[in-house]
C-alpha positions, 0 to 999 in steps of 0.5 A, spaced: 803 411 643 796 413 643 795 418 637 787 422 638 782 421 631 777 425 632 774 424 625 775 422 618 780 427 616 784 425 622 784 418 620 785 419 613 792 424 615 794 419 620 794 414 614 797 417 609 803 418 615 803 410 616 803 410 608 809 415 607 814 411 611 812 404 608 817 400 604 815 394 599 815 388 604 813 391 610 807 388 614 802 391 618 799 388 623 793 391 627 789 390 634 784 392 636 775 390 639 770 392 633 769 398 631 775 401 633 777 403 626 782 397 623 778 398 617 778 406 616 786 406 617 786 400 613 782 403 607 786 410 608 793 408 608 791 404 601 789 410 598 794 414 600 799 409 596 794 409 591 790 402 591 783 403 588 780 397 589 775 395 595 779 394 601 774 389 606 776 389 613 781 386 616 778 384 622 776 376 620 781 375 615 788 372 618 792 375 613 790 379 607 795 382 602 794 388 597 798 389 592 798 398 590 800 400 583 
């Protein structure tokens, strides 16, 4: 599936569509080079569950685990 994110807004609607369907326990697995936007999703999918803290890149962490409110 390719989906189009133009900007910001797109990436943070796209996220908080991924957050919606999520259940306690799923994992989400991202791939992608630099600067292909892991951390914006990453970030945008935390607080449309609504995770408050800093959410650094997920790009040189194995495994990085969040725990929302």
């Amino acid at each position: 599936m390719i989906t189009d994110l133009p900007d910001l807004a797109a990436m943070e609607a796209f996220g908080a569509r991924i957050a919606a369907q999520l259940q306690p326990g799923d994992v989400v697995a991202l791939t992608g080079g630099l600067g292909t936007g892991k951390t914006t999703l990453s970030r945008a999918i935390l607080a449309a569950l609504g995770y408050e803290a800093e959410v650094p890149s997920p790009t040189f962490t194995i495994i990085e685990t969040y725990d929302p409110p």
